[in-house]
C-alpha positions in Angstrom: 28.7 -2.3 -17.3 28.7 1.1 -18.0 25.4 0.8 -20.0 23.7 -0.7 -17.4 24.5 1.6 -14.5 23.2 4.4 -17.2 19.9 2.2 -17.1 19.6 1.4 -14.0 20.1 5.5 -12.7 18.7 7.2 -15.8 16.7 5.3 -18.4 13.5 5.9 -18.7 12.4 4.4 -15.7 14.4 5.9 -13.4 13.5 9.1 -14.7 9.9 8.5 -14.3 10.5 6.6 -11.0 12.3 9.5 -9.6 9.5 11.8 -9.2 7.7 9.4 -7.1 10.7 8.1 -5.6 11.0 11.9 -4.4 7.6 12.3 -3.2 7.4 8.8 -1.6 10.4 10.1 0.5 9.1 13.2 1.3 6.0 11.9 2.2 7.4 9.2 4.1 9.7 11.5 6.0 6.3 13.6 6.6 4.3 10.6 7.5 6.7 9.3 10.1 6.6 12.8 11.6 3.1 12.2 11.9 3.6 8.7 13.7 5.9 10.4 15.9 3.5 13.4 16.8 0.7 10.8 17.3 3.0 8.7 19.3 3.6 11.4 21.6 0.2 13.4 21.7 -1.3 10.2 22.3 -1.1 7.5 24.9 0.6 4.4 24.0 -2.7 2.8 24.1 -4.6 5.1 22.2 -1.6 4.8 19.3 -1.7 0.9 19.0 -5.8 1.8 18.6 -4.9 4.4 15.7 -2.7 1.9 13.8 -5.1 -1.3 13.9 -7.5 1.2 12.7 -5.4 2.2 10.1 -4.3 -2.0 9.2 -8.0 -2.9 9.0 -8.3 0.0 6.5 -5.7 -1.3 4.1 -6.7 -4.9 4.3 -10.3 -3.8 3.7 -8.9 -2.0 0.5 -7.5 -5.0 -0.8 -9.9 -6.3 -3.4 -9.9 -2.2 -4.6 -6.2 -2.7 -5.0 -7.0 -5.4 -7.3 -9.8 -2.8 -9.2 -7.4 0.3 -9.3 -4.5 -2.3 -11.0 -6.9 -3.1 -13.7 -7.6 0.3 -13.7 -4.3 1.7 -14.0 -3.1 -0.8 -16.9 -6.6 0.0 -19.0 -5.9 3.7 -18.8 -2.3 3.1 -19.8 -4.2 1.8 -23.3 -6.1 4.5 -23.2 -4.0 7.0 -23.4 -4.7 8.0 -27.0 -7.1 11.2 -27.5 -8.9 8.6 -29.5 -10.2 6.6 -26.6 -11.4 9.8 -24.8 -15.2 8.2 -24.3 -13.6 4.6 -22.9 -11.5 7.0 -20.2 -14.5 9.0 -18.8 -16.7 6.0 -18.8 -14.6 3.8 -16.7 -14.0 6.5 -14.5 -17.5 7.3 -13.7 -18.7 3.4 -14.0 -16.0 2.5 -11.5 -16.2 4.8 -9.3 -20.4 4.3 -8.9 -19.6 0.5 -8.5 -16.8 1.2 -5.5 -20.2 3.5 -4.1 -22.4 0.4 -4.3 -19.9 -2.2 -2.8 -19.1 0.6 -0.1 -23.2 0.7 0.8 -23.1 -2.9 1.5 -19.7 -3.2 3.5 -21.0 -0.7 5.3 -24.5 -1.6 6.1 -22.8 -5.2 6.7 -20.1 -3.7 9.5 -22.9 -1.7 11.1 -24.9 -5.0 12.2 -21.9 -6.7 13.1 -20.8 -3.4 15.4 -20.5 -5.2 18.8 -18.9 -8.1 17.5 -16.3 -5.5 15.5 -15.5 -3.4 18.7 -15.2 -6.5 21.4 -12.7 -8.6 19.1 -10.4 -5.5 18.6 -11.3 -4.2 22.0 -12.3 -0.5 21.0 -13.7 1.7 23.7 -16.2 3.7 21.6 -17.5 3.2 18.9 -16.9 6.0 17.2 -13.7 4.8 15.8 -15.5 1.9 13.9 -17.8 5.1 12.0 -15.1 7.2 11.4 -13.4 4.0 9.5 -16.3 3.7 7.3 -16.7 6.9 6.8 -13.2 7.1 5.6 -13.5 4.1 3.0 -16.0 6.3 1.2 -13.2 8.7 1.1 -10.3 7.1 0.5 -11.5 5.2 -1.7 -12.9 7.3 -4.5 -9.2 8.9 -4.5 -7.9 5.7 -5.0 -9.6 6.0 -8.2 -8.2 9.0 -9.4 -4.2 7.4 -8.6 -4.8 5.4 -10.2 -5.9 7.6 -13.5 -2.8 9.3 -12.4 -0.7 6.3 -12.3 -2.1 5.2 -16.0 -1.5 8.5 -17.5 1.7 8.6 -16.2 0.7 12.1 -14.4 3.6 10.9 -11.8 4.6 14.5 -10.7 0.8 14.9 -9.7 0.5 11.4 -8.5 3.7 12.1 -6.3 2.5 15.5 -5.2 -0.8 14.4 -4.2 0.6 11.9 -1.6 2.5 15.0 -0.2 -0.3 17.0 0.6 -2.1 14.6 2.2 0.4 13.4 4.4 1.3 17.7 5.2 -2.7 18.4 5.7 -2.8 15.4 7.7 -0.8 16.4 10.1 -1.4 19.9 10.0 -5.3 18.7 10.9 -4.5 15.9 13.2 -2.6 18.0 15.2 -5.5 20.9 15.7 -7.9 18.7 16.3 -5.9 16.7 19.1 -4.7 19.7 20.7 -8.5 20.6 20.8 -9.0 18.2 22.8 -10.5 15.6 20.3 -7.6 12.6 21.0 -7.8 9.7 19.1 -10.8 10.9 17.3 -9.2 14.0 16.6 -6.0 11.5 14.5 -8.8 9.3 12.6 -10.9 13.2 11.3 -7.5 14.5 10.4 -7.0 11.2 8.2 -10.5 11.7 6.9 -11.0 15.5 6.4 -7.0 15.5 4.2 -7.8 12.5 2.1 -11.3 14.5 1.2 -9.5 17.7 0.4 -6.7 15.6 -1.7 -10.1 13.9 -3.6 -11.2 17.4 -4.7 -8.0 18.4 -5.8 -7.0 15.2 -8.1 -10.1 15.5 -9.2 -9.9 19.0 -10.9 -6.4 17.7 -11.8 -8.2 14.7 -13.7 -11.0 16.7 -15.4 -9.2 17.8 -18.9 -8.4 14.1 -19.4 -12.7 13.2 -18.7 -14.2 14.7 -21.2 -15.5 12.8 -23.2 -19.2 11.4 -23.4 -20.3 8.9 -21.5 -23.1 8.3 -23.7 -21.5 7.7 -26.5 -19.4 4.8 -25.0 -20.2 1.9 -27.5 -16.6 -0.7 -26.4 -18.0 -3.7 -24.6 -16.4 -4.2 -20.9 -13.5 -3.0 -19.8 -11.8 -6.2 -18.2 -13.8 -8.9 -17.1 -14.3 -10.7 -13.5 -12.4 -13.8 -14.6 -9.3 -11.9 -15.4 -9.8 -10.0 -12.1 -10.1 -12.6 -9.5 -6.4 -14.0 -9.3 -5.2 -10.3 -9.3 -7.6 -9.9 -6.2 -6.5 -13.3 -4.7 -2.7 -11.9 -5.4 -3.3 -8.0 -3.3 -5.7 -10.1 -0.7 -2.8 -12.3 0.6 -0.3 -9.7 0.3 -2.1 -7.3 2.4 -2.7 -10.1 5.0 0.7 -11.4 4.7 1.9 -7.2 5.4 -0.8 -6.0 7.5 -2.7 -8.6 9.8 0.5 -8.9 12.1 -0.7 -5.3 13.3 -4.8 -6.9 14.1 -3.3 -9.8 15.4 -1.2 -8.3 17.6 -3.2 -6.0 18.9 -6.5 -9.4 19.9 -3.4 -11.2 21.6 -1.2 -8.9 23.4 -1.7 -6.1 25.6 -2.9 -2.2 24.5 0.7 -1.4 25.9 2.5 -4.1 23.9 0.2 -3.2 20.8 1.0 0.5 21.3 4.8 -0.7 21.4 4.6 -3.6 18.0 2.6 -0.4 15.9 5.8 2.2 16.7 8.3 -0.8 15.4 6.0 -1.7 12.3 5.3 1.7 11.3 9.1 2.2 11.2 10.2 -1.1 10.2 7.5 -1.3 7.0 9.4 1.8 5.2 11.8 -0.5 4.0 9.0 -2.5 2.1 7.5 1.0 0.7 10.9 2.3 0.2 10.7 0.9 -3.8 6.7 2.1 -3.7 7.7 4.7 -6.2 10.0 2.6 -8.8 7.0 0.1 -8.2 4.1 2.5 -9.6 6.4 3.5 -12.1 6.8 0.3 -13.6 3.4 -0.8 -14.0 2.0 1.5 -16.3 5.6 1.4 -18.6 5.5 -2.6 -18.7 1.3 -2.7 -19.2 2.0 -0.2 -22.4 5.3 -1.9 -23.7 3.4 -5.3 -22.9 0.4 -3.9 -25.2 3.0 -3.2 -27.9 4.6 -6.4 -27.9 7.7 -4.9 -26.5 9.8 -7.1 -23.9 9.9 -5.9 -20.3 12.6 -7.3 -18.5 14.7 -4.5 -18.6 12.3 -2.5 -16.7 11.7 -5.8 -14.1 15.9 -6.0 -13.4 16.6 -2.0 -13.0 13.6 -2.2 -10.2 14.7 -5.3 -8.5 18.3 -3.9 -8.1 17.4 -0.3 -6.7 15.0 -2.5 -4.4 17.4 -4.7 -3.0 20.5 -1.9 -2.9 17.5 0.6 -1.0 16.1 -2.3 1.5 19.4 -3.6 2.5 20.3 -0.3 3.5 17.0 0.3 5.2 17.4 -2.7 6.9 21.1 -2.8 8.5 20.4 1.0 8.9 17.5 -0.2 11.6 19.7 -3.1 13.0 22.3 -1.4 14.2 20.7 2.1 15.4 17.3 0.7 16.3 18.1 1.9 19.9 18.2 5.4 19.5 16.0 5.5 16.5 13.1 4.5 19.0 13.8 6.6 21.7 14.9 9.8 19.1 11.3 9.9 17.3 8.8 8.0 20.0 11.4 8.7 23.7 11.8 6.7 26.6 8.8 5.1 27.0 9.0 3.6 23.2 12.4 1.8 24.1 11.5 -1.8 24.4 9.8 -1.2 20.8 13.8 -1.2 19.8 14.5 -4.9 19.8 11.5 -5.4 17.4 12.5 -2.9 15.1 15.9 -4.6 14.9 14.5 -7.3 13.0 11.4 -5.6 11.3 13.9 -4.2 8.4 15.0 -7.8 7.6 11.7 -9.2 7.6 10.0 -6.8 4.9 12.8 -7.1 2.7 11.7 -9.9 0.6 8.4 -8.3 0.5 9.7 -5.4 -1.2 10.7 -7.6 -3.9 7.9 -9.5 -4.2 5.7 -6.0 -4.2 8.0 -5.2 -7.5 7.6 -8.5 -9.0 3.8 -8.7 -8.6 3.6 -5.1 -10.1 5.6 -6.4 -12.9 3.5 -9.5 -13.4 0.4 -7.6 -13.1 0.7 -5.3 -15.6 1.4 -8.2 -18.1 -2.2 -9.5 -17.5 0.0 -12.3 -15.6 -0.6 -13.6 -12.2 2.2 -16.3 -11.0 2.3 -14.7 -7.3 -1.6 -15.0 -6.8 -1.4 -18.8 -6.4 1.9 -18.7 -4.6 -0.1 -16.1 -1.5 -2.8 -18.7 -1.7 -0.4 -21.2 -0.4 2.2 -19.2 1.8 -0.4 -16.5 3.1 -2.8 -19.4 5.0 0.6 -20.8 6.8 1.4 -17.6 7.6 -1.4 -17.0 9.7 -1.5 -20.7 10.8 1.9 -20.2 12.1 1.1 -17.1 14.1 -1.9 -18.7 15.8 0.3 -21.5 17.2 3.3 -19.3 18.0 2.2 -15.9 19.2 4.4 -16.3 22.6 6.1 -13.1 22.0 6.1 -10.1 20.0 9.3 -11.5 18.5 8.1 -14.6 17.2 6.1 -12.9 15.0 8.7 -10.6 13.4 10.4 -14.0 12.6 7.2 -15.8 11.0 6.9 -12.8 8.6 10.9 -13.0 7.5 10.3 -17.0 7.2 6.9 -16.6 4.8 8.5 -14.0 2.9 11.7 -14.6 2.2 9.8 -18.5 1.0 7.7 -16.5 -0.8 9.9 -14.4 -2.6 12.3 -17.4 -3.4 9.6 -19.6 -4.7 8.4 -16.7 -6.8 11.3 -15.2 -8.7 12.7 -19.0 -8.9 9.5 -19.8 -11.1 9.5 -16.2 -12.7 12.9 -17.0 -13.7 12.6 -20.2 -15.0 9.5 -18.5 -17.1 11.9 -16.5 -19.1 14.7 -18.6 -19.4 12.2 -20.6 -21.3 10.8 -17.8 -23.3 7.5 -18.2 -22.3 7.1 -14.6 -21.6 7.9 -11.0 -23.2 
């Protein structure tokens, strides 16, 4: 016993996992201050706008998920001063092939413009660009996390997320209080996550030296081993994040404005294992590329996870009242009886997040086929039952605590038969 509680709070990945446990803290605490700031600077409206915005972004970035995961474990191989070439050519040939995909979602959501801004209801326009525009941002610095993540740079992968979330709201801020609103939120989004691109960049450039020209390996991971990783991050970002789009076609601006202040706060107990999650992969893609067994690594994460979202979550159960009205105020207070639940629901989800990370990194993908199944019912089951805000806090605790049952039942019976290392 004493071993393992030695493992659990400082083997190796603990150790590792605490620098971007850290910074995922700090930057959480920092990035709820800016939900709160934008909660009050803006109208309620205006802030239900901000975070569909924001939900369309991640689910957009789902298939680069997948990219940046493949990434991430190939660095981890290529760690070695010997594969300097492979490094700096998958840097640069990813990053040109995100620029090319970009160009045509782009051209593709400029045609469809109307349609875009009537189903979500938008005012202006302008929101739609400045989402675009931002893809072409965040994106790109996406890339270099992920180098971060695979050369297990984790202090500068965990102070990177800092800065952005501090410049963000150090941005947002001065540009609402010029007068800018909503706009003013989105450019301080997309002017922090450019500065952030230029400093992981310089961060990265030691490690991309090496000459692209004299690349002579063949590819780095090919589209058949990518599309059930890409199936796996599609459904879970639908299954996390379309709640927030959905909400906002069926309910009012005011009840959108309310369900975004509950999510925002009731999602940190899925992200509250983010860092032990990042850790993981690129430890379990390199022990997995030595032959080494994993599981260690897979039962330290998924008991910090459940000891951190079970706290999360009764912490939100019982003080969800004056949480809400503390951070958003008085007019934020109905939001509390959503949040109440939220914790709950996301809990599951936090484990499956760990698992599939796990799973992942092994070249392994048992939870892409399980989304494909739970994911569709998900949504099926919000179309028919969308009475009340409620409801669909409830759907997502159903579908993922099913998912996350089905998953680690089958993971579990995998490695009771020794089918995996």
């Amino acid at each position: 016993m004493r071993n393992l509680i030695k493992s659990l709070f400082f083997g190796k990945l603990a150790k590792a996992g605490s620098w971007l446990f850290i910074g995922s803290i700090i930057s959480g605490i920092l990035g709820y201050l800016f939900q709160i700031i934008l909660g009050r600077m803006l109208s309620v409206a205006e802030y239900g706008v901000f975070n569909t915005i924001i939900s369309i972004m991640v689910l957009t970035g789902a298939p680069l998920i997948t990219l940046l995961m493949l990434v991430s474990r190939k660095v981890s191989s290529y760690r070695p001063v010997l594969y300097e070439n492979h490094r700096t050519h998958l840097f640069y040939n990813v990053n040109l092939k995100i620029v090319m995909i970009l160009v045509v979602f782009a051209s593709f959501a400029l045609i469809n413009l109307e349609y875009l801004q009537d189903f979500l209801q938008l005012e202006k326009t302008i929101y739609l660009y400045l989402l675009i525009i931002l893809l072409f941002v965040a994106f790109p610095q996406s890339v270099n996390n992920a180098y971060l993540q695979g050369l297990q740079y984790f202090k500068w992968l965990s102070l990177s997320g800092v800065i952005t979330t501090l410049l963000k709201i150090i941005i947002s801020v001065v540009l609402i209080y010029a007068g800018l609103g909503l706009t003013g939120a989105l450019g301080g989004v997309l002017i922090s996550s450019f500065l952030v691109l230029i400093l992981t960049y310089v961060v990265l450039l030691p490690s991309l030296r090496g000459k692209v020209d004299n690349y002579s390996g063949g590819k780095h991971f090919t589209i058949k081993s990518a599309i059930p990783v890409l199936l796996a991050n599609v459904a879970f970002s639908v299954m996390t994040q379309i709640d927030m789009v959905l909400v906002k076609h069926y309910f009012s601006e005011q009840d959108a404005g309310l369900y975004a202040a509950a999510s925002i706060l009731g999602k940190a107990v899925m992200y509250l294992p983010g860092g032990i999650a990042m850790a993981l992969f690129p430890m379990v893609a390199e022990s997995h590329a030595d032959g080494k067994s994993s599981a260690h690594f897979l039962i330290q994460a998924v008991v910090i996870t459940t000891l951190l979202c079970t706290i999360g979550a009764f912490f939100y159960y019982y003080l969800s009242d004056s949480i809400i009205v503390l951070l958003y105020g008085e007019n934020y207070r109905p939001a509390a009886e959503i949040l109440k639940y939220f914790g709950f629901a996301m809990l599951p989800m936090a484990l499956i997040m760990v698992a599939e990370h796990f799973l992942i990194a092994m070249g392994k993908v048992l939870f892409a086929y399980l989304f494909m199944i739970v994911a569709p019912l998900q949504l099926i089951a919000i179309y028919y039952n969308h009475d009340s805000m409620l409801s669909i806090v409830l759907i997502l605790a159903i579908t993922g605590f099913t998912l996350a049952l089905l998953g680690y039942g089958l993971l579990w019976k995998v490695y009771s038969n020794g089918k995996t290392t």
